[in-house]
C-alpha positions as CSV (number, residue, x, y, z in Angstrom):
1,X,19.0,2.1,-67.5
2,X,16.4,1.9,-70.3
3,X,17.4,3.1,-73.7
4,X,15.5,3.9,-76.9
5,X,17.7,4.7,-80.2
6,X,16.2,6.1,-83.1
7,X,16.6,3.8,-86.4
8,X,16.9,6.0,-89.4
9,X,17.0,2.4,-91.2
10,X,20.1,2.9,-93.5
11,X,22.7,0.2,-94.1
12,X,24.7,1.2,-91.3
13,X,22.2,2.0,-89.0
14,X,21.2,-1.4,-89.6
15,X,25.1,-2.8,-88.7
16,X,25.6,-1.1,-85.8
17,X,21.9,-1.3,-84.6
18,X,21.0,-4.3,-84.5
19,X,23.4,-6.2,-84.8
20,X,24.6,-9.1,-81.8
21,X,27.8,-6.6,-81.1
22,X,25.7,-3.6,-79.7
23,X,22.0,-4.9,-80.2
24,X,21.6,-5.2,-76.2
25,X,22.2,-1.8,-75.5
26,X,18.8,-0.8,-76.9
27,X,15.3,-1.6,-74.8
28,X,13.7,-0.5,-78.3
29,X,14.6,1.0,-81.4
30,X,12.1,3.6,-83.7
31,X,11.8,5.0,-86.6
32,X,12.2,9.0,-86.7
33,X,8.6,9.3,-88.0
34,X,7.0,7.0,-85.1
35,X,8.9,9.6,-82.1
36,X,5.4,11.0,-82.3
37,X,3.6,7.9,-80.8
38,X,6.5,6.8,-78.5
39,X,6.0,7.6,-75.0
40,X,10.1,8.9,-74.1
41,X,9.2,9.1,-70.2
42,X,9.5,5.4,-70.6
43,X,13.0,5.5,-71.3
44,X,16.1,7.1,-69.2
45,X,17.7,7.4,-72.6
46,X,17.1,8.8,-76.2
47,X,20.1,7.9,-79.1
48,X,20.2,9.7,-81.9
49,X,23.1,7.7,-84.4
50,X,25.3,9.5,-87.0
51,X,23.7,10.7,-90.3
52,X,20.1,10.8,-89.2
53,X,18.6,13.5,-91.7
54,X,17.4,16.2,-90.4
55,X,14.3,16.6,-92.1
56,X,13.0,13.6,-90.6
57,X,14.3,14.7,-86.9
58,X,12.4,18.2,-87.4
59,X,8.9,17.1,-86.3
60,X,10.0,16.0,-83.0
61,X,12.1,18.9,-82.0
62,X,9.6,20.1,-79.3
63,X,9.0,16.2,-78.4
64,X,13.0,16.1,-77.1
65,X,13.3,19.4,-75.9
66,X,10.4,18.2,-73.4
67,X,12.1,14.9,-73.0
68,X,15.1,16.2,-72.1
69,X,13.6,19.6,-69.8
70,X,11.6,16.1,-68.0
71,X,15.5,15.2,-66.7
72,X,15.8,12.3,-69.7
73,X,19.5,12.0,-71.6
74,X,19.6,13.1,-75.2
75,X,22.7,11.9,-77.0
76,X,23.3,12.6,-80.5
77,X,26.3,11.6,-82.4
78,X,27.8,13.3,-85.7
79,X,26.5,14.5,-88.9
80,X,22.9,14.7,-88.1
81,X,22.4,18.5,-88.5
82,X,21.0,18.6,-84.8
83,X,21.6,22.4,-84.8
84,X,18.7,22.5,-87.0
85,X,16.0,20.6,-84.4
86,X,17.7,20.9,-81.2
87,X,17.1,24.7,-79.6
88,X,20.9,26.6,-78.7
89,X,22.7,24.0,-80.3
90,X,25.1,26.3,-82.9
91,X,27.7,24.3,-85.1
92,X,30.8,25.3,-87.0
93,X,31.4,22.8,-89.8
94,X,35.4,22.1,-90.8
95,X,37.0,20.9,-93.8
96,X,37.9,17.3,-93.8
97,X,40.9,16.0,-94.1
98,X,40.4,11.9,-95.1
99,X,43.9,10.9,-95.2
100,X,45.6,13.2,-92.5
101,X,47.5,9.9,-91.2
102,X,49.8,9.6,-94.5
103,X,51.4,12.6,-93.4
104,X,54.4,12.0,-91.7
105,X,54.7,12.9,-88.1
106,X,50.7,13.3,-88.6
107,X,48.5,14.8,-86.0
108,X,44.9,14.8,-85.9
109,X,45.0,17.2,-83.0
110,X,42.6,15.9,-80.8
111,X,42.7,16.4,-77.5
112,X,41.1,15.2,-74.0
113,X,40.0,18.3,-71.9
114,X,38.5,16.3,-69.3
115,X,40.6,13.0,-68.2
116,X,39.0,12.3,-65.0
117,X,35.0,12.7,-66.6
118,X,33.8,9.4,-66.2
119,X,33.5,8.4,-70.0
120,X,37.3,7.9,-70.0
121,X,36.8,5.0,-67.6
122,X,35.1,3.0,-70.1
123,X,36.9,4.8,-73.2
124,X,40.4,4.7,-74.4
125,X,41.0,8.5,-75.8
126,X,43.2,7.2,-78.6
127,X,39.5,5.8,-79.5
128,X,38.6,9.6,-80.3
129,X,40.6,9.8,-83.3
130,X,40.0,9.2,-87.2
131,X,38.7,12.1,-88.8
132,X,36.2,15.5,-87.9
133,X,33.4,17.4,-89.6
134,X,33.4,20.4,-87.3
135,X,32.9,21.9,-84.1
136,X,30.2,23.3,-81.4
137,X,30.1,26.0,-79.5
138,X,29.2,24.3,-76.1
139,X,26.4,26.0,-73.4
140,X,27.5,27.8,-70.7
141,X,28.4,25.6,-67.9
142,X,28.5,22.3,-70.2
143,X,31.8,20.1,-69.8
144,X,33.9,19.9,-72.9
145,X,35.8,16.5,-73.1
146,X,37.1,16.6,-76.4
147,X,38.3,19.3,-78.5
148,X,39.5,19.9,-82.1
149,X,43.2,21.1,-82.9
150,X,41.8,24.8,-82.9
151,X,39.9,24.4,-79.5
152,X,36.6,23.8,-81.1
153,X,34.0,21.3,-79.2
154,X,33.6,18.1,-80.7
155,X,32.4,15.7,-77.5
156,X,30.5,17.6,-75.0
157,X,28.4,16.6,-71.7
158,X,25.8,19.4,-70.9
159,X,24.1,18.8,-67.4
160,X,23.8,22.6,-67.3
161,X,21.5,23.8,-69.8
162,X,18.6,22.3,-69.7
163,X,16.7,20.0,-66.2
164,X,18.5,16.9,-67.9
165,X,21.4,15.7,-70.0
166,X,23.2,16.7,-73.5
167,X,25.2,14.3,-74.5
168,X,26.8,15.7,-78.0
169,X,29.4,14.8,-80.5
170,X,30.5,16.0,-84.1
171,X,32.0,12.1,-84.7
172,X,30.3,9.6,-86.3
173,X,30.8,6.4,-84.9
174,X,27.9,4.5,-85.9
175,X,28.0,5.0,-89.6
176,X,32.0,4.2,-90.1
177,X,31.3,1.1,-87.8
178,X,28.1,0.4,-89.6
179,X,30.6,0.5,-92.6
180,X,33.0,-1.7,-91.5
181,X,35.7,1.0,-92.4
182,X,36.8,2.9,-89.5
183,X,39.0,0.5,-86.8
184,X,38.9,3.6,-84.2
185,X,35.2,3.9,-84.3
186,X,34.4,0.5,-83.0
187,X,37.1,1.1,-80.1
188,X,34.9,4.0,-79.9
189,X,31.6,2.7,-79.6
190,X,32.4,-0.1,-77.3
191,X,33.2,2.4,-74.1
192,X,30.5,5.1,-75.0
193,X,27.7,2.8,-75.1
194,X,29.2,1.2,-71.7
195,X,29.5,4.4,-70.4
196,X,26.1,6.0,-71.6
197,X,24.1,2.1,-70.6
198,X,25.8,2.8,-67.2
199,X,26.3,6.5,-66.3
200,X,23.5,8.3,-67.8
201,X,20.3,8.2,-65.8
C-alpha cells in the first residue's frame, strides 16, 4: 500500500503529519500546489487532512477525479469544503454544538450503520464521537458507516460511484489531533489510518 497525503503545511498538519506517531503511514507528503507535477498512478492512495482550503484544492479537481476514475482511493477528512472540487459530492453543514458533553445524560447521537464494514476492525466506534460540522448526502450505492443524530452521512465508503474508492468524512481528526485538544480524535486516527494503510488498494 503506497500512500501520498497532501500537506497543506499548517500547525496541525505539521503534528499529525509528520510526526513519529503517524509519520510512517505516508510514502510521500505534497503540497496542494505541487498535485500538478505529482504522478498519483504512483500511489494506491491520496489523503486529503482536515481543513485543507479549498482554494488551494480547486486546481486539481480534474487531477483526482482522474485518479480516482483510474481505480486509486481518495479519502478526505472534515472541513475541507470538498463539495467545492470533488464532482457529486453535496454537503449539508450543521450547527455545532462545542460542549454537548456538559449536558447531563448527553448524547452526541452518533451512530454506527455498518458494524461488520471492515473499518470497525481496526476502530473502536466510541472513537467517532466529539463533535460534527454537518452532513453528506451519500451516492447511490455508497456504504454509510456513520450517521449524525438526524440520519445525515458523516463517514462514508463509496466503491460505487466512480471505477475506484471514496473514502469521506465530515470529522476532523487531524486538526484536533494536530491540536493536541481532542482525546477521541487520536483513538480515531490510530484505526483509520490502519485500516486505510491496510484495506484500501
Amino acid at each position: 500500500m503506497s500512500i501520498l497525503a497532501v500537506h497543506p503545511g499548517a500547525y496541525y498538519h505539521i503534528e499529525s503529519l509528520e510526526a513519529p506517531r503517524y509519520a510512517s503511514f505516508f510514502d510521500h507528503l505534497t503540497r496542494p500546489e505541487d498535485l500538478p507535477q505529482t504522478n498519483l498512478t504512483a500511489y494506491d492512495v491520496v489523503l486529503i487532512p482536515c481543513r485543507t482550503p479549498a482554494h488551494r484544492m480547486i486546481p486539481n479537481a480534474l487531477q483526482l477525479r482522474d485518479f480516482v476514475e483510474a481505480g486509486g482511493t481518495l479519502v478526505v477528512t472534515g472541513e475541507s469544503d470538498c463539495h467545492l472540487w470533488l464532482h457529486g459530492i453535496a454537503f449539508h453543514p450543521q450547527p455545532t454544538n462545542y460542549w454537548w458533553w456538559l449536558s447531563e445524560g448527553a448524547d452526541l447521537g452518533v451512530k454506527v450503520t455498518a458494524p461488520e464494514h471492515e473499518l470497525f476492525q481496526y476502530l473502536d466506534p466510541r472513537a467517532l464521537t466529539w463533535h460534527l460540522h454537518g452532513w453528506f448526502e451519500p451516492a447511490p450505492g455508497a456504504t454509510v458507516l456513520a450517521t449524525n443524530a438526524q440520519g445525515g452521512a458523516i463517514l462514508i465508503d463509496d466503491e460505487e460511484s466512480t471505477k475506484g474508492r471514496l473514502v469521506l468524512t465530515t470529522l476532523d481528526p487531524f486538526y484536533h489531533h494536530g491540536s493536541h485538544f481532542m482525546p477521541a480524535t487520536t483513538l480515531f486516527l490510530d484505526g483509520f489510518l490502519k485500516w486505510i494503510d491496510r484495506c484500501c488498494s
